[in-house]
N, C-alpha and C positions, 0 to 999 in steps of 0.2 A: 504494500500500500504506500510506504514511505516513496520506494522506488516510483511509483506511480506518479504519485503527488507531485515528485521532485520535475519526472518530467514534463508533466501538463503545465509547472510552474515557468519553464525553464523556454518552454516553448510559447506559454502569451509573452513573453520576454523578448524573444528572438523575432516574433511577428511585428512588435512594437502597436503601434499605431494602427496598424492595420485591423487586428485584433482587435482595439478598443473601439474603431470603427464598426466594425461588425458587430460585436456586442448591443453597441449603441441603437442599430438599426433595426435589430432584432428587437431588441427592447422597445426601440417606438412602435416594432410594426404590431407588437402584441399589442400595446396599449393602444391601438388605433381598434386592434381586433374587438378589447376588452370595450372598447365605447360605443362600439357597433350592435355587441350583444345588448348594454346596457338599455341603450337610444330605439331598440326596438321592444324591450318591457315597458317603455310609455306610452301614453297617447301621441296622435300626429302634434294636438295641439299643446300637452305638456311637452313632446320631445324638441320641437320648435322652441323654447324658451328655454332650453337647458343649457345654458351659455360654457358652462367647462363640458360637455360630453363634444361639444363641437370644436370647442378650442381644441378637444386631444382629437379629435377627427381633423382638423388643420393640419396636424402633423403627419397626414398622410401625402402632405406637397409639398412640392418643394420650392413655391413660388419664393418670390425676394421680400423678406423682413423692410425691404425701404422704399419700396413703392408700392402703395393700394392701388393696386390694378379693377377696377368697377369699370371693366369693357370685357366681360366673360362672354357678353354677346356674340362678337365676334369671333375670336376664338379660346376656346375654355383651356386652362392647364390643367395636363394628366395626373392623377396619382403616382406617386411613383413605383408601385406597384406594375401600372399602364407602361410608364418608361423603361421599366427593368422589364419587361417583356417584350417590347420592341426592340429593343438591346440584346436580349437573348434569343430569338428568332433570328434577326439580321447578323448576329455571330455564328450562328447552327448554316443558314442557308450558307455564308460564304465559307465552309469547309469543303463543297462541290457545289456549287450553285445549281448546276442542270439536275442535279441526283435530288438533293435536297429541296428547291423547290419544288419541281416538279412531282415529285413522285411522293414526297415526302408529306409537306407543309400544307401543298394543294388539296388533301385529304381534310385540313383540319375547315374547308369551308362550310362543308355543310353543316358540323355543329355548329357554328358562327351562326349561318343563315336560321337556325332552329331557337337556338338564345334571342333572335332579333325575333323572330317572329313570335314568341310567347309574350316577350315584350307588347310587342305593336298588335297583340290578340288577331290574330290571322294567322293562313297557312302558309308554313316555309314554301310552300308551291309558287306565292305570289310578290314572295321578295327576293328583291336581285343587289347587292354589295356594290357600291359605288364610290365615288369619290369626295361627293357634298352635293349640296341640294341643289347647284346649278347644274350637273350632269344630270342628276334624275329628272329634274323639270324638263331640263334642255331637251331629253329623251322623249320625252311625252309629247314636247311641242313641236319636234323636227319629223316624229313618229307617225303622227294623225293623218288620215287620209283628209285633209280637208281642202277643197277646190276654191276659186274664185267666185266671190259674192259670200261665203260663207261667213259667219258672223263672232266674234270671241268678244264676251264681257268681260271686263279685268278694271282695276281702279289705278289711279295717278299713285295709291302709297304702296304698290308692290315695289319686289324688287328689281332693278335698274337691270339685272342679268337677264331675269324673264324677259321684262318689258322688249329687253334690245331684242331678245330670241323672238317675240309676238312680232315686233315691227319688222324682223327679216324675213317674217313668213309671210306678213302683210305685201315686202318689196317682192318679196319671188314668187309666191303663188296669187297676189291679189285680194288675199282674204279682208275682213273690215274688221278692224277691231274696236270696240264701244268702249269710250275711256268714263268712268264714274267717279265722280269729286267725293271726298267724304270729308266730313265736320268732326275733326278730332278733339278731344275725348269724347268719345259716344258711349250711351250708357244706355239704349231703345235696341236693339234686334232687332227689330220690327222694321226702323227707319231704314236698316242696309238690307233687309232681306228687300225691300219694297226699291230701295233704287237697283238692284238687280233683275226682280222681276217685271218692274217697269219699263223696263229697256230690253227685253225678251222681243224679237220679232222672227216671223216665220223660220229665218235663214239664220238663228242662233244656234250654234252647234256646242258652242263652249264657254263653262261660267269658271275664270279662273280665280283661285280663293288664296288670298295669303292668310292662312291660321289665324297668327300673329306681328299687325305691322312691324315691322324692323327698326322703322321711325319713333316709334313711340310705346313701343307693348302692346296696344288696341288690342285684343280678341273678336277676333272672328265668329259670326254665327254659323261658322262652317258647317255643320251638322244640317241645321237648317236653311242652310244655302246648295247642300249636295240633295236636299228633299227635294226642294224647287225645283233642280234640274232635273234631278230622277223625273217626275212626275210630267214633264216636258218632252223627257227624251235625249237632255242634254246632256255631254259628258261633266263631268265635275272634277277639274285639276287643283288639290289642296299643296300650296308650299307651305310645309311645316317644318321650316329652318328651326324654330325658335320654339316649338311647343314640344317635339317628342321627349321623353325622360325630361321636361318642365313643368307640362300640366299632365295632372292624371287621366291621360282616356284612352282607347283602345280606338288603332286606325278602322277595326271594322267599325266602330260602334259611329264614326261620321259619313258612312254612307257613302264615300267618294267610292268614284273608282280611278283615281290616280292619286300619289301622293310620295312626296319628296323630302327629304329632310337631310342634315348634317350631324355625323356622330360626334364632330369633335368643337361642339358647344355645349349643350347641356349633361351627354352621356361621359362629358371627357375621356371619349375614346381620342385615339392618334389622332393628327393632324393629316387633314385630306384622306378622311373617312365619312363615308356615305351609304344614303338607303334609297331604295325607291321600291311604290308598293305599287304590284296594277291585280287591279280585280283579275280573276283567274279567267273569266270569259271575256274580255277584253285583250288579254298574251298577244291570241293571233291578230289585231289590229294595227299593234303600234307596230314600227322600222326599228330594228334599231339602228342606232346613230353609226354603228361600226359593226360590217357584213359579218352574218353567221351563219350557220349551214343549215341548209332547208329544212331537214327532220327537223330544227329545235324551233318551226314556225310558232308551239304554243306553250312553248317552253321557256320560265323567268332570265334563267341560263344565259340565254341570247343576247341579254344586255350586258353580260358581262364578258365576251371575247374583245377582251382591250390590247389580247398579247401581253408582254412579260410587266406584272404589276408588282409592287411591294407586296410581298408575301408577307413582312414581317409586321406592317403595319395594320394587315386586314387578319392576320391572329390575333393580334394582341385588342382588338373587337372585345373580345371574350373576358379579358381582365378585368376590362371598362362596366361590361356589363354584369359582370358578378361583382364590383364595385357599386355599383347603382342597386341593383337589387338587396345586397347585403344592409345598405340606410333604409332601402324599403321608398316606394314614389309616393307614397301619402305621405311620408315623414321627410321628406325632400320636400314636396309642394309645399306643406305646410311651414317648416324653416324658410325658403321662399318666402313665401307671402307675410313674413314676420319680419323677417328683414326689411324686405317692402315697408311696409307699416312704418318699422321704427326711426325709420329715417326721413319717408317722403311726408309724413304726419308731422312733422319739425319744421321743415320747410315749406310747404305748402302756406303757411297761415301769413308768411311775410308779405307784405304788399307787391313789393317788385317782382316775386316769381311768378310766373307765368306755367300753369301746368301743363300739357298736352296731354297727358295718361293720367287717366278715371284713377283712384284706390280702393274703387270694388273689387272683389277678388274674382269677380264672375268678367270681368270685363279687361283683366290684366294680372300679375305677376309678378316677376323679378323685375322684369324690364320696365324702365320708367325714362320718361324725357318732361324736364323741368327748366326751361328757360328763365333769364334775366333780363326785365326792362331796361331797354337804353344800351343791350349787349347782342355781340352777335353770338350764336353758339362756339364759335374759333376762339374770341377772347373770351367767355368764359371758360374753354374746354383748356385752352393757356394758363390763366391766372390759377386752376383748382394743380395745373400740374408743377407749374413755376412756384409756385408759393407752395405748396402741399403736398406735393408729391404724389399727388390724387390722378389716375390713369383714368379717362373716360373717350366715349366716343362723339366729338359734335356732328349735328346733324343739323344742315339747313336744306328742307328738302318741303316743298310748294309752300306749306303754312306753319311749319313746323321748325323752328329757330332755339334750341336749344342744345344740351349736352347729355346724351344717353347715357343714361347710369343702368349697369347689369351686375349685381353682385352672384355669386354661388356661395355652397355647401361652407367655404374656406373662409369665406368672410368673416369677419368677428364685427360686434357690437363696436370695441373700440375705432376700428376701420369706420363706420358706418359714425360715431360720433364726430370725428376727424372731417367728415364728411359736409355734415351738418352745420360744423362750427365755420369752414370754409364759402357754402355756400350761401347761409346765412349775412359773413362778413361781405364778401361779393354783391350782394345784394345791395348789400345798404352803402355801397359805394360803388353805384355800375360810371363804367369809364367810356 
């Protein structure tokens, strides 16, 4: 035993640092595990206010101690868990790249595809692995059989990737695209489902939905906007960049039969990770965007002959989403929407901000945009980062002039006071 002792001793000795390294991480990773168990013996709405179960779930990233990055919108940071398995794939494949990916790795898609699809409540038959929600969109809108005169409702606050995709379909096939204004913050259903169906004419083929404006966090009455079309005849294309693993629903349960999303925002899978879902009787319609071989005409499959992809990136899928499910999406949504609360209820009451997003929860989320009178969104997205070290996104985009704030899971209270106390000063001194 002595002997024993001496060398286990003799040898964290010789490792140095590297040893105490590993110890360390080990030990965070448990006590991330231990917070995970804890944060799912409460309520959504006590586990959302358990401010230490989440600080030690912090410690499962590895973001920077000195910038509050509140732009997860765009792109989320992985756990490091996420990272260390994109790291360990991309070191496996290049020990023979041709053996190893292909024969190997390429095997691990379809459980990927099965985790996504219990996720998004649908069949793995009807999802296809992509890059972000402008390839899945993109697919849907280059895909459609639709001829000249044919009609596509869509609104001024999607996003700028589709839009450009609808107006090159408009320049090379002819088709019309119906552009509809919307009054943001909306807090009525009623009013978007009605400027949509009111602009329905014979030659309407396609109601395109963004879930969730980009602009502002708005929600969509997507659900009730893929009934409309149902009930029409119309297809129904939902981009839901910013809702899957955000809000709690299930893709079947909105009735589309297309729908697009990005894994590496809210699921904080890898970067340039994607999904796209087509109703299973729909397969044989679309093109896809890059030729596949005829048997696969009603097969998800076909959207994904890209030729040689990151293997390492679309395993490590898998991490992400036993990371998300292990917090639980009710206990995710509901931290969300606490954080929401706790910061945009601070600032909201100041004279000079200017809200664009509702703080119903039925009508919005993490994502919020709050402008300042007398500021453009630039100088105040400057001043929160020059002064504060506060990372957001401005958006000056038709009526909408201010700085998109998206916090995640990572975020802490103090972030979020930091937040407050900045925007608050900005305010009462706009430049």
């Amino acid at each position: 035993m002595n002997s024993r002792r001496s060398f286990i001793q003799k040898s964290f000795l010789t490792a140095g640092s590297l040893s105490l390294s590993s110890f360390f991480n080990k030990s965070v990773a448990e006590d991330v595990s231990q917070a995970m168990v804890e944060i799912n013996q409460l309520s959504p709405e006590a586990a959302a206010q358990d401010e230490e179960l989440w600080t030690r779930i912090q410690q499962a990233y590895t973001t920077s101690p000195n910038i509050i990055n509140l732009n997860n919108g765009g792109v989320s940071p992985q756990p490091k868990v996420v990272q260390d398995a994109v790291i360990r794939y991309y070191q496996y494949a290049n020990e023979a790249p041709s053996y190893y990916m292909w024969r190997i790795l390429d095997q691990g898609r379809e459980p990927v595809r099965d985790k996504l699809a219990a996720l998004a409540g649908c069949s793995a038959d009807e999802i296809a692995i992509n890059r972000n929600t402008t390839e899945a969109i993109n697919t849907v809108i280059f895909g459609m059989n639709l001829k000249k005169g044919d009609e596509v409702i869509l609104t001024k606050y999607d996003y700028p990737n589709m839009m450009n995709a609808w107006r090159q379909r408009e320049k090379r096939d002819g088709i019309k695209l119906v552009w509809l204004d919307l009054d943001l913050p909306n807090e009525n259903d009623d009013v978007i489902v009605k400027q949509f169906t009111d602009a329905v004419t014979p030659r309407t083929r396609v109601f395109h939905i963004t879930h969730m404006i980009n602009w502002t966090g708005q929600i969509m009455p997507a659900k009730k906007l893929c009934a409309e079309a149902r009930k029409r005849g119309i297809d129904s294309v939902v981009d839901g960049a910013h809702t899957f693993a955000h809000l709690d629903f299930k893709i079947s349960d909105l009735g589309c039969d297309y729908f697009g999303t990005s894994l590496h925002k809210w699921l904080c899978a890898p970067f340039g990770t994607g999904m796209l879902y087509i109703r299973k009787e729909k397969i044989k319609d679309i093109w896809p965007l890059l030729a596949s071989p005829e048997d696969q005409e009603t097969n998800i499959r076909k959207f994904e002959n890209i030729g040689t992809r990151s293997f390492a990136t679309e395993q490590a899928i898998g991490g992400a989403l036993n990371f998300h499910n292990a917090i639980g999406q009710e206990r995710k949504g509901a931290r969300l929407e606490y954080l929401k609360q706790y910061w945009a209820k601070e600032v909201i009451q100041h004279k000079n901000i200017i809200p664009y997003t509702s703080l119903k929860p039925e009508f919005s989320r993490a994502l919020c945009n709050f402008g300042v009178a007398g500021m453009t969104a630039g100088e105040v997205h400057n001043r929160l980062f020059n002064e504060y070290k506060i990372h957001t996104s401005p958006v000056q985009w038709e009526k909408v002039n201010g700085p998109r704030i998206t916090p995640h899971v990572y975020t802490t209270k103090y972030d979020l006071d930091r937040l407050v106390e900045a925007m608050l000063k900005i305010a009462g001194t706009p430049k």
